[in-house]
Structures are given as C-alpha cells and as structure tokens.
C-alpha positions, 0 to 999 in steps of 0.5 A: 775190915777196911783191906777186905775190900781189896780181898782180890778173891771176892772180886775175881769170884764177883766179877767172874760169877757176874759174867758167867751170868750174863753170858748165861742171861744173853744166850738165854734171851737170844733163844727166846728172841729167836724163838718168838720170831716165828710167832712174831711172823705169824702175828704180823703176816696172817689176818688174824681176828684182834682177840686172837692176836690180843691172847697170843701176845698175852700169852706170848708175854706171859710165857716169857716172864715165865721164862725168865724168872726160871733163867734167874733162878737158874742163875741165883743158883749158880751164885749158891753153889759158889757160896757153898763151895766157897764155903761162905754159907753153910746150908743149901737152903741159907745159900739160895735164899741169900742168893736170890735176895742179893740178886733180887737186891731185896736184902731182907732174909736177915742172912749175912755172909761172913766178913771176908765174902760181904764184898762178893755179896755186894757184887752179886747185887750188882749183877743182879740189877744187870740181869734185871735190867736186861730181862726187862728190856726184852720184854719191853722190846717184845711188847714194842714188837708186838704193839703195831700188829694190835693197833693195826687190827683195831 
C-alpha cells in the first residue's frame, strides 16, 4: 500500500484532470465576467430606481451561482469519466456521485475507489478546494463590483 502513493499513474491522471478543470473553471469565470460587463455598465451608468438595481443584482448573483454550480457538475463529470475509463468505478452513477463527493470534499457516499486509485481521489479533492475557491472569489468580486452602485442609490 505504501508505493501506491508514488504510483506515477494516479499523479499524472490527478494532476492533469486538476488542470484541465481549472483551465476549464477559468475560461468559464472569464465568460461570465465578460458577460456581466455590460450588465455591470448599465447598473453603474443609468439612474436606475435602488429596487431596480437591488433585483438585478439579486438576480445577476443568483444567475451566477447557477452558473457555476452547472461548470462544476460539468467538471465532476469530467473526473467520472476518467474513473470509468480508468476502470477505477464500474458504474456511471458510482462514478459521478463519488466524483462530485470528492470534489465537494464531502466524502460521505461511503463510495471508495479501489486501492491503486485512492491517491487520484485525494488529488480530485484537492482540485476540488481550487474550483471551490475560485468560484467563491468570483462571487465575492462580483458582489464588491455591484456594492458601490447600491450604496450610492441609498
């Protein structure tokens, strides 16, 4: 058990599914922050009543969490397949529901890969808290963008 952590195998697929994911996530949060531009243009430059600019950003938010939690699911898929592929998980359904526990970092599906994987399931977890992590500083940044615009309506 001890040399299955330097398995080359699991780090190379862990470390190249992590990449692809966030290369993945980035382009996905650049798109949503090159969308909201324009959005974000018509909050700060019209005089817009505060209830009108209050639901577009409640809805502007709303819409990016949305978003994002369809890029992960996206992207917990991407971890199944390679399961499957793998051979690691035998089951679609075993694949994404460990997929999207690793990447949540939940881990209690009671799901386990077999030995020689465990390694690639920790790394997905790793990758999992960089999605996460990313996702929630794009809402944090969205939400700073859109602050000044309601405090200066009140």
């Amino acid at each position: 058990m001890e040399m299955e952590f330097f398995d080359p195998v699991n780090w190379i697929w862990g470390l190249s599914l992590i990449a692809l994911t966030i290369a993945i996530h980035a382009t996905g949060v650049v798109v949503l922050g090159l969308v909201t531009l324009n959005i974000r243009f018509r909050v700060t430059n019209r005089r817009l009543a505060p209830r009108h600019v209050i639901s577009m950003v409640i809805g502007l938010v709303g819409s990016i969490g949305l978003l994002l939690a369809i890029l992960h699911g996206v992207e917990a898929a991407i971890w199944a397949a390679a399961y499957l592929w793998l051979g690691a998980l035998d089951s679609p359904f075993e694949a994404i529901l460990y997929s999207v526990d690793s990447l949540t970092t939940r881990g209690a599906s009671g799901l386990k890969l077999p030995g020689h994987w465990r390694m690639m399931g920790a790394l997905e977890a790793v990758g999992g808290m960089m999605l996460f992590g990313i996702s929630t500083a794009f809402i944090f940044a969205m939400m700073q963008a859109y602050w000044p615009p309601l405090v200066r309506r009140r």
